[in-house]
Residue frames as a rotation matrix with the C-alpha (Angstrom) as fourth column:
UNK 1
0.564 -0.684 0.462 -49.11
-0.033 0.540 0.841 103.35
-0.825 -0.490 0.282 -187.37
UNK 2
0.104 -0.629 -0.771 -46.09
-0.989 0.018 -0.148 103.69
0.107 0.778 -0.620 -190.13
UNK 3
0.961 -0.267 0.075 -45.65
0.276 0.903 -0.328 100.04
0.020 0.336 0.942 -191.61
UNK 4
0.476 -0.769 0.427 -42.01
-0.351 0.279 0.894 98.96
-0.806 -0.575 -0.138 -191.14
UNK 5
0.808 -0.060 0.586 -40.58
0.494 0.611 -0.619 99.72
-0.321 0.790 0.523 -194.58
UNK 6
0.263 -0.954 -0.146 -36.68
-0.049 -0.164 0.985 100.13
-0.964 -0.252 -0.089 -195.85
UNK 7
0.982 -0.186 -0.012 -35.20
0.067 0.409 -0.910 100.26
0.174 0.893 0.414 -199.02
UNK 8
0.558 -0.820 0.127 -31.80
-0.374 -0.111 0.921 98.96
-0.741 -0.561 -0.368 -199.67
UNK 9
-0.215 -0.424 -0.880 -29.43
-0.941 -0.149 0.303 98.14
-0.260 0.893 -0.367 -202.56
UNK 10
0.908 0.419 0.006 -30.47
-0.414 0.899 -0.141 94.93
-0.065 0.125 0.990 -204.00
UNK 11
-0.222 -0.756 0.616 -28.48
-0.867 0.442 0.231 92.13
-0.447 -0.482 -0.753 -203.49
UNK 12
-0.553 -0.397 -0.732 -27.24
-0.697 0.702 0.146 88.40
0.456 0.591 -0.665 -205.42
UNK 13
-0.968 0.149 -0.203 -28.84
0.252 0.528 -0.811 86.70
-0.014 -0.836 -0.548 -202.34
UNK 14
-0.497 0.825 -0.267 -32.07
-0.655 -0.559 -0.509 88.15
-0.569 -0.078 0.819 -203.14
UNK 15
-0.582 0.456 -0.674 -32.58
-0.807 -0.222 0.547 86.09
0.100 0.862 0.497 -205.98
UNK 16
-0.949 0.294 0.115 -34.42
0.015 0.406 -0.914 83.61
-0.316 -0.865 -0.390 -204.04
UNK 17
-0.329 0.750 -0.574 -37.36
0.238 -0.523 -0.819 85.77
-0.914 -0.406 -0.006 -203.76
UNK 18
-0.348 -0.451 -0.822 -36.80
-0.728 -0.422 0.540 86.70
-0.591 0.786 -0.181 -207.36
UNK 19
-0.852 -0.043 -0.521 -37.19
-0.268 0.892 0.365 83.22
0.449 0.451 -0.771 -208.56
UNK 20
-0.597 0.797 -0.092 -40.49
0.671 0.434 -0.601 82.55
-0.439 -0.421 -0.794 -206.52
UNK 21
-0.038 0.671 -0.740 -42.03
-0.178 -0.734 -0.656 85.99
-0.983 0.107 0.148 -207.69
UNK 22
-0.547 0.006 -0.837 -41.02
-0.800 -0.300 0.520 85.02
-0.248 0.954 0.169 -211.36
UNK 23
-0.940 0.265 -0.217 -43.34
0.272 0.962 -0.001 81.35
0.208 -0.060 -0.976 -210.59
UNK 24
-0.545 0.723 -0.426 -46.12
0.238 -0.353 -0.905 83.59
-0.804 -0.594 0.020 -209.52
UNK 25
-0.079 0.354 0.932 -48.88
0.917 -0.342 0.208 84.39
0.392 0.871 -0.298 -213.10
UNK 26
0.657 0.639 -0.400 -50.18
0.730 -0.673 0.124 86.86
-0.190 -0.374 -0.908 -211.04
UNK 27
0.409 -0.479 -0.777 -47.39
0.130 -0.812 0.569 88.96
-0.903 -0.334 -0.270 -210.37
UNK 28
-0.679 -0.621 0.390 -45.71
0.379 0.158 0.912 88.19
-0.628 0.767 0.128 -213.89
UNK 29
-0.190 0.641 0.743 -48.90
0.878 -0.228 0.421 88.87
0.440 0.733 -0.520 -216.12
UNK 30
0.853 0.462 0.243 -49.72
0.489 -0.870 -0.060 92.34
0.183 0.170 -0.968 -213.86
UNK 31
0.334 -0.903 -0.272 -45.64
0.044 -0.273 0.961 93.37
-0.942 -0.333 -0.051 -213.69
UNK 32
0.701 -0.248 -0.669 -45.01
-0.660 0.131 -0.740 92.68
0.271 0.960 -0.072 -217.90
UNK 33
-0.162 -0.987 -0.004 -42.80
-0.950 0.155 0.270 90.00
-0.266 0.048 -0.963 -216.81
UNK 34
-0.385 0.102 -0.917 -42.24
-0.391 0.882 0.262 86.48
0.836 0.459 -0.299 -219.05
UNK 35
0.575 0.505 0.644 -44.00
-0.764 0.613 0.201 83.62
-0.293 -0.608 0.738 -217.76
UNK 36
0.948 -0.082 0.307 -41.99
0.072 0.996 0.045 80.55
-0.310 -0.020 0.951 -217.26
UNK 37
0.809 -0.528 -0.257 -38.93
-0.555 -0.544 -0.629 82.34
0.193 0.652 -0.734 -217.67
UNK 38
0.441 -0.614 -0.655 -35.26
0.178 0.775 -0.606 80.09
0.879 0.151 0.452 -217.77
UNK 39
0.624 -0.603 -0.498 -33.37
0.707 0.162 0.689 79.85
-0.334 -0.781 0.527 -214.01
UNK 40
0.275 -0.872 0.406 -30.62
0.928 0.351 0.126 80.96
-0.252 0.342 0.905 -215.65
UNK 41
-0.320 0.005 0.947 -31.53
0.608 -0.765 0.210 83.51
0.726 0.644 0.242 -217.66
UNK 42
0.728 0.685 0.029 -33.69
0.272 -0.327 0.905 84.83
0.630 -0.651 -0.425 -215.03
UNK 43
0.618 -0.556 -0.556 -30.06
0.739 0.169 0.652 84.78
-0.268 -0.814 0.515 -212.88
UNK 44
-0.342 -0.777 0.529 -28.17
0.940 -0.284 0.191 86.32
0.002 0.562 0.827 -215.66
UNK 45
0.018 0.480 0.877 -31.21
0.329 -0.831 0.448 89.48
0.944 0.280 -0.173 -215.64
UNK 46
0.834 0.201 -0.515 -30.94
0.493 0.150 0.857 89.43
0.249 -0.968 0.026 -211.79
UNK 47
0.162 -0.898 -0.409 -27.37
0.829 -0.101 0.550 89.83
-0.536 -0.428 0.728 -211.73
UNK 48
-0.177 -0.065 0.982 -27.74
0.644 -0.762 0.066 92.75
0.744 0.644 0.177 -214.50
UNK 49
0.591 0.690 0.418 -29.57
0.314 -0.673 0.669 94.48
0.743 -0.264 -0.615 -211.78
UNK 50
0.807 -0.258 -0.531 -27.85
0.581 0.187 0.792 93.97
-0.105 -0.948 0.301 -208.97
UNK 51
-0.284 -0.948 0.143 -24.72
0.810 -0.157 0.566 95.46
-0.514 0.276 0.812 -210.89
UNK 52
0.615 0.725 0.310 -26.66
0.788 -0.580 -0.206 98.20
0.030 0.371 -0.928 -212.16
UNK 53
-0.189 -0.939 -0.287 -24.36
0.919 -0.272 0.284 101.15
-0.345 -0.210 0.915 -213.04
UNK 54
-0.102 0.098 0.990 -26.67
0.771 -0.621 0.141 103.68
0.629 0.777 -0.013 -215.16
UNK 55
-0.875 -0.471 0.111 -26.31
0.373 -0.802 -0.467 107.04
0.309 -0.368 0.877 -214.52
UNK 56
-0.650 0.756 0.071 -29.99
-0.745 -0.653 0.133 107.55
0.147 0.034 0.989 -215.00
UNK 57
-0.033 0.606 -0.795 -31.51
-0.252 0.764 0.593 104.53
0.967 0.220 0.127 -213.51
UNK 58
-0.776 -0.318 0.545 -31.53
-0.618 0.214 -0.756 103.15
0.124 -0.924 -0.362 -209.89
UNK 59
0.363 0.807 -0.466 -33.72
-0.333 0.579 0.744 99.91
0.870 -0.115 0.479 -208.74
UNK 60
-0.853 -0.445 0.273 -33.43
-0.441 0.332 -0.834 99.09
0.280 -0.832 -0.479 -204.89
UNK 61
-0.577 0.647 -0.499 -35.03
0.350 0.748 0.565 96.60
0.738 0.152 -0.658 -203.36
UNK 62
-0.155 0.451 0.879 -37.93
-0.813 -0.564 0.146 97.43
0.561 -0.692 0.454 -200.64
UNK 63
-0.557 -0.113 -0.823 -37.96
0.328 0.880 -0.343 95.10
0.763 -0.461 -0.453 -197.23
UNK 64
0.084 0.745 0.662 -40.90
-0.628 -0.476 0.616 94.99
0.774 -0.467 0.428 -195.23
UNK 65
0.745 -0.107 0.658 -40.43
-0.556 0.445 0.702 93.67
-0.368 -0.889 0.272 -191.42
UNK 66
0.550 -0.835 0.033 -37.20
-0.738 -0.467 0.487 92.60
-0.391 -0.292 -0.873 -192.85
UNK 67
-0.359 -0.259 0.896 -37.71
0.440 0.800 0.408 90.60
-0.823 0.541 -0.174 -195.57
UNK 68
-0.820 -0.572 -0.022 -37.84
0.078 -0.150 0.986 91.24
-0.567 0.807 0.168 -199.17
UNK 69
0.073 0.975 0.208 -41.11
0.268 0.182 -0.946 91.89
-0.961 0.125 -0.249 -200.89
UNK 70
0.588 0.426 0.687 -39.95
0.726 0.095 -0.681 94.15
-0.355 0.900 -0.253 -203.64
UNK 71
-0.318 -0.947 -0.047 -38.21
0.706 -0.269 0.655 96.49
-0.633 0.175 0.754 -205.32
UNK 72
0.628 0.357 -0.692 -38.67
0.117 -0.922 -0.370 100.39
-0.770 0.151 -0.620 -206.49
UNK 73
-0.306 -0.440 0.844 -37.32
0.949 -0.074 0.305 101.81
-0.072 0.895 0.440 -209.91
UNK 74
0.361 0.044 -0.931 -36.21
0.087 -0.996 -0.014 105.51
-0.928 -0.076 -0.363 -210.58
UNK 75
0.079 -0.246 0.966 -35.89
0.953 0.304 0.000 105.80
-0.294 0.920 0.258 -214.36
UNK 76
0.030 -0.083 0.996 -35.09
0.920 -0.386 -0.059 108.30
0.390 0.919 0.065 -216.68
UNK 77
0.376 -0.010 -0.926 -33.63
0.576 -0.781 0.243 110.41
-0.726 -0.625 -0.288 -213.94
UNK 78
-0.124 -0.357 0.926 -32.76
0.872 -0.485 -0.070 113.66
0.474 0.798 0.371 -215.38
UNK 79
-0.375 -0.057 0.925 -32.00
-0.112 -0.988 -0.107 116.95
0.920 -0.143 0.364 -213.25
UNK 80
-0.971 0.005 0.240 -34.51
-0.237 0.141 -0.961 116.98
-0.038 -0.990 -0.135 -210.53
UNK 81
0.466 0.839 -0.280 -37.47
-0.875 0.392 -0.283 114.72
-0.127 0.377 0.917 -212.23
UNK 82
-0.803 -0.432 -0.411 -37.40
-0.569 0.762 0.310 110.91
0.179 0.483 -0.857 -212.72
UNK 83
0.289 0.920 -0.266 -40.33
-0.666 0.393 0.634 107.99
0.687 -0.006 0.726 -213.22
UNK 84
-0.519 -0.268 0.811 -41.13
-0.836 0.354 -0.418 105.97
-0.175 -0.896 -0.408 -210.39
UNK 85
0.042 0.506 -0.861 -42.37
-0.491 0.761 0.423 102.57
0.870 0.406 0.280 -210.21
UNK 86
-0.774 -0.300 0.557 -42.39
-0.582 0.683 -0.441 99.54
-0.248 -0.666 -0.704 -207.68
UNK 87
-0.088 0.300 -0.950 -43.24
-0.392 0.866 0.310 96.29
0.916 0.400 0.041 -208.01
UNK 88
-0.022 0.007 1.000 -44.72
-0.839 0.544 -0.022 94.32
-0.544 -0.839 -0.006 -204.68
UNK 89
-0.530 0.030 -0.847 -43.85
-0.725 0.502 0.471 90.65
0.440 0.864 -0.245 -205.35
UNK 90
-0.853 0.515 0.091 -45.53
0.363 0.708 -0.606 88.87
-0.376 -0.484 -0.790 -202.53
UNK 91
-0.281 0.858 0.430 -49.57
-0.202 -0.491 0.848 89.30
0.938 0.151 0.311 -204.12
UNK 92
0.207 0.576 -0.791 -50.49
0.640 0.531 0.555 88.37
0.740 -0.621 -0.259 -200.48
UNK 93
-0.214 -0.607 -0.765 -49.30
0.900 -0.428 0.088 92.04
-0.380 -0.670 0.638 -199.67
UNK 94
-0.680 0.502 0.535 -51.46
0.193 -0.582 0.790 93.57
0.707 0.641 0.299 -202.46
UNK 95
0.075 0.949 0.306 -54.33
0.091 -0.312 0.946 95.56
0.993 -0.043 -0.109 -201.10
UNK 96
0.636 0.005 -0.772 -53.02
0.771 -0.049 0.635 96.03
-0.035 -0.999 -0.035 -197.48
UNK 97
0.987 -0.009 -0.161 -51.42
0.023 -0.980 0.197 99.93
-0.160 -0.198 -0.967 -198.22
UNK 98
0.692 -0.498 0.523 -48.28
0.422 0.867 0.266 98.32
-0.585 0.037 0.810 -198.56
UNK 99
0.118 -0.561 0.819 -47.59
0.992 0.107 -0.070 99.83
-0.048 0.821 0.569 -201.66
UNK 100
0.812 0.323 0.487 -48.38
0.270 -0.946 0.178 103.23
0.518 -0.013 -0.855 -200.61
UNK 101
0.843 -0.538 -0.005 -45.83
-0.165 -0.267 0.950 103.32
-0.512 -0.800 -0.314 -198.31
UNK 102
0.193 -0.400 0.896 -43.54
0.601 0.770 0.214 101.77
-0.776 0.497 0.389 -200.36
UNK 103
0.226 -0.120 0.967 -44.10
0.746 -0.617 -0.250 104.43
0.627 0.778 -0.050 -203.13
UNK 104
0.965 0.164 0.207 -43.94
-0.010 -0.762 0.648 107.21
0.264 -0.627 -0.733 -200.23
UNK 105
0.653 -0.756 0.046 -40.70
0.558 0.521 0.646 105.65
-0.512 -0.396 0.762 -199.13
UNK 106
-0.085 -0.523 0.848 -39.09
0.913 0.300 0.276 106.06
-0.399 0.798 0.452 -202.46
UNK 107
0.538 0.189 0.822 -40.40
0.491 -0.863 -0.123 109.87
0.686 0.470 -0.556 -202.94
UNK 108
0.998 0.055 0.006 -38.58
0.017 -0.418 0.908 110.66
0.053 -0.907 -0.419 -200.13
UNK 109
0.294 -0.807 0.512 -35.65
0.636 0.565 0.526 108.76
-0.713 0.171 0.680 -200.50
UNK 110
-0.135 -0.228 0.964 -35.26
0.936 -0.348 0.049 110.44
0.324 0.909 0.261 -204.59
UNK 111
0.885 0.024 0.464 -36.23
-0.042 -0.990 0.131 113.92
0.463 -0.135 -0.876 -202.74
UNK 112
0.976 -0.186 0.112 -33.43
-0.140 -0.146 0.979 113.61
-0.166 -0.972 -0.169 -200.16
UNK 113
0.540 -0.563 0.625 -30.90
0.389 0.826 0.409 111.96
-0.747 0.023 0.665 -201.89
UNK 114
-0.572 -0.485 0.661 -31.04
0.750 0.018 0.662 113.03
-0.333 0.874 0.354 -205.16
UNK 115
-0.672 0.247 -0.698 -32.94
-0.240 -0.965 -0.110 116.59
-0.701 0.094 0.707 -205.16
UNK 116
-0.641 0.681 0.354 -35.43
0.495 0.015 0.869 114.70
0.587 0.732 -0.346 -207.82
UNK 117
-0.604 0.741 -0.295 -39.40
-0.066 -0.416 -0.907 116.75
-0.795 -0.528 0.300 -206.98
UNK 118
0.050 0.833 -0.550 -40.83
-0.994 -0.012 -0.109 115.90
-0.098 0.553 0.828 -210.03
UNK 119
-0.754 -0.308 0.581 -42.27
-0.320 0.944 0.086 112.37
-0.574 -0.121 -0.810 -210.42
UNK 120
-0.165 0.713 -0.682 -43.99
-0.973 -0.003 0.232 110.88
0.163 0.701 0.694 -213.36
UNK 121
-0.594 0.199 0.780 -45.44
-0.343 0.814 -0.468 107.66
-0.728 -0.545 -0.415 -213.03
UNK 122
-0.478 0.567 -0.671 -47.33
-0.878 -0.291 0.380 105.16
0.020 0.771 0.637 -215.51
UNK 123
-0.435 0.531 0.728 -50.37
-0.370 0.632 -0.681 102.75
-0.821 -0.565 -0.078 -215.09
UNK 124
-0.730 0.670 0.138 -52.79
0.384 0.235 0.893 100.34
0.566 0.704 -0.429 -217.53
UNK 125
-0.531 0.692 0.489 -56.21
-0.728 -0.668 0.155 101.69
0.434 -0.274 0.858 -216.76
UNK 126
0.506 0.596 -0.623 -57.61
-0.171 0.778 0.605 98.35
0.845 -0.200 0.496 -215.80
UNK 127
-0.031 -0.845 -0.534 -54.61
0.506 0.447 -0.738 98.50
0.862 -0.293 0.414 -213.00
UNK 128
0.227 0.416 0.881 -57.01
0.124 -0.909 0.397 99.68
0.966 0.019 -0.258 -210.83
UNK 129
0.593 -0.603 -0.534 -54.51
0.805 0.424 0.416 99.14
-0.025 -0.676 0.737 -207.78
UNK 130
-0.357 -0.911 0.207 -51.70
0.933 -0.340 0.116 100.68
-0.035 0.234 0.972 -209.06
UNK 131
-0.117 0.630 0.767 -54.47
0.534 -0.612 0.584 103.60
0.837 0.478 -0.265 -209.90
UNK 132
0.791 0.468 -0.395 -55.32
0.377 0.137 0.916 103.95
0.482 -0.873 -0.068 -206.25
UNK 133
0.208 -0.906 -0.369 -52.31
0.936 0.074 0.344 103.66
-0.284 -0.417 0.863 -205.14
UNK 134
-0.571 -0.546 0.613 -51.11
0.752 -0.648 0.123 106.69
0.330 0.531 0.780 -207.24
UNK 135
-0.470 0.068 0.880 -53.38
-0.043 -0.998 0.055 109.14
0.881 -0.012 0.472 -206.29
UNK 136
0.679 0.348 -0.646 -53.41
0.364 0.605 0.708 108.10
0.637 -0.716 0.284 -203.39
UNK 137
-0.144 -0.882 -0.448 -49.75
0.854 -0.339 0.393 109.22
-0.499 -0.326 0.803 -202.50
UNK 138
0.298 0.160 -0.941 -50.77
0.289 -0.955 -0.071 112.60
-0.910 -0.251 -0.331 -204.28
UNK 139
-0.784 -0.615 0.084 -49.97
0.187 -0.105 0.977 112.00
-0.592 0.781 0.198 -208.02
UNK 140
0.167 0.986 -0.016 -52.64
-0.233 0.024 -0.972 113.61
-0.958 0.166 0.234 -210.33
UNK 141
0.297 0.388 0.873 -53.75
0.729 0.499 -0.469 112.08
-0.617 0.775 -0.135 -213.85
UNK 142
-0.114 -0.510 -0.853 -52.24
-0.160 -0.838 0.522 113.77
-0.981 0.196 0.014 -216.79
UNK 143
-0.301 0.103 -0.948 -52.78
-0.953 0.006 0.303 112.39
0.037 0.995 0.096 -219.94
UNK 144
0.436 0.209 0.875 -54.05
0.130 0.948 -0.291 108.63
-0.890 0.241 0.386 -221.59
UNK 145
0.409 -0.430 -0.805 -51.47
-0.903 -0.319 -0.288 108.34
-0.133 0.844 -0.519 -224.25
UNK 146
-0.504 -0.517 -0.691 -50.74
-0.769 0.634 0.086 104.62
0.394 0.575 -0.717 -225.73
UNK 147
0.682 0.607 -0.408 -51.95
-0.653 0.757 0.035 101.29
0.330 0.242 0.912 -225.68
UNK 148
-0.518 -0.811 -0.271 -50.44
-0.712 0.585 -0.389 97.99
0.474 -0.009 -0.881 -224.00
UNK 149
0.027 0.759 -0.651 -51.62
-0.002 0.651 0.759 94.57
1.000 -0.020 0.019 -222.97
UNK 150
-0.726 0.011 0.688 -52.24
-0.687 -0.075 -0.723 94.48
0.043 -0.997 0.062 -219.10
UNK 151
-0.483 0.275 0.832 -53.26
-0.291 0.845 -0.448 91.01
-0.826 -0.458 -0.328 -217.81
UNK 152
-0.617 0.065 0.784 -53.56
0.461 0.838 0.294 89.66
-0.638 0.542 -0.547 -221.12
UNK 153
0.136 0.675 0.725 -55.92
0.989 -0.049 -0.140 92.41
-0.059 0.736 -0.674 -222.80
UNK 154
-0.320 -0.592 0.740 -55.25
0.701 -0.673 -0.235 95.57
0.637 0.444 0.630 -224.63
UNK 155
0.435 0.440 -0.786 -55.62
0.900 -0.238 0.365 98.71
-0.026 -0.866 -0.499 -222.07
UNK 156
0.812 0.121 0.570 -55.28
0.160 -0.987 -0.019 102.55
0.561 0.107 -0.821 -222.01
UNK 157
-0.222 -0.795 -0.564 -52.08
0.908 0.042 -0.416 103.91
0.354 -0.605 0.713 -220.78
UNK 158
0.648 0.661 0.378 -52.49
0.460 -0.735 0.497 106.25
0.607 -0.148 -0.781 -218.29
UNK 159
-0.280 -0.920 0.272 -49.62
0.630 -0.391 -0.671 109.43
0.724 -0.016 0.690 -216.92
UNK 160
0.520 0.359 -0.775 -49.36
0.808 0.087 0.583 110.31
0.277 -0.929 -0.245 -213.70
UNK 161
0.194 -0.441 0.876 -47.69
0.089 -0.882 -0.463 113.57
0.977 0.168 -0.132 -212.20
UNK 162
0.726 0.343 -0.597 -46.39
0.684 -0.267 0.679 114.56
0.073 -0.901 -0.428 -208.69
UNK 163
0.188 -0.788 0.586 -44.87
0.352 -0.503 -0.789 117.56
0.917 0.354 0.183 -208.16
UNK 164
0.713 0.172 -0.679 -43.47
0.676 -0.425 0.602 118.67
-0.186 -0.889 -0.420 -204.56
UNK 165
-0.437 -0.490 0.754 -41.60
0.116 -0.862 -0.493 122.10
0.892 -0.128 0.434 -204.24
């Protein structure tokens, strides 16, 4: 059964959702994002997105059964390669495939759209979700290059590859 997911430009009205995920540890401590961060500020980084203009960036938001869960990031586009990411912020949507689709979405979307076929991707090794997830959807391990904290303790970075032609 295909799960009942959309991406769509993110939106001011979003930041709702925004503002509960940034109240969540969970999602904040495995996402790199401040804990206890300021309303405000938190409005002012919101609205950065939303207004997003880089040439080589794109973050849209992903809406499952037609509400807002999260939100996908194409970085360092460049030709017809660019890193993917997504962030699920309900955790009560973690571990139910969710994100697979969700990342699947978003290769599709960057193939169709924007002619991207190469996709790099990067995980903490202890992120053993996000791990799953990835080769899952058909990305294979490529390197362990750098160091960063992931849920509070230092952890192996690990580079991911998909290539479709």
């Amino acid at each position: 059964m295909e799960m009942e997911i959309s991406l769509r430009p993110l939106q001011i009205n979003d930041f709702d959702d925004v503002l509960k995920w940034s109240k969540d540890d969970g999602f904040c401590m495995a996402n790199g994002w401040e804990k206890n961060r300021d309303r405000d500020e938190l409005y002012q980084w919101w609205q950065k997105c939303v207004n997003n203009k880089a040439h080589n960036f794109i973050r849209l938001g992903i809406e499952f059964e037609g509400k807002l869960i999260g939100y996908a990031d194409l970085a360092c586009i460049k030709g017809n390669s660019a890193e993917i990411g997504i962030a699920i912020g309900n955790r009560s949507l973690w571990g139910n495939g969710i994100g697979s689709a969700s990342l699947l979405r978003v290769i599709d979307y960057a193939a169709n759209t924007l002619g991207i076929d190469i996709f790099t991707a990067e995980t903490h090794e202890g992120n053993v979700r996000s791990r799953k997830m990835l080769e899952k959807t058909g990305f294979i391990e490529r390197s362990k290059i750098g160091n960063e904290i992931y849920m509070g303790q230092a952890n192996q970075l690990i580079q991911y590859e998909l290539i479709r032609y």
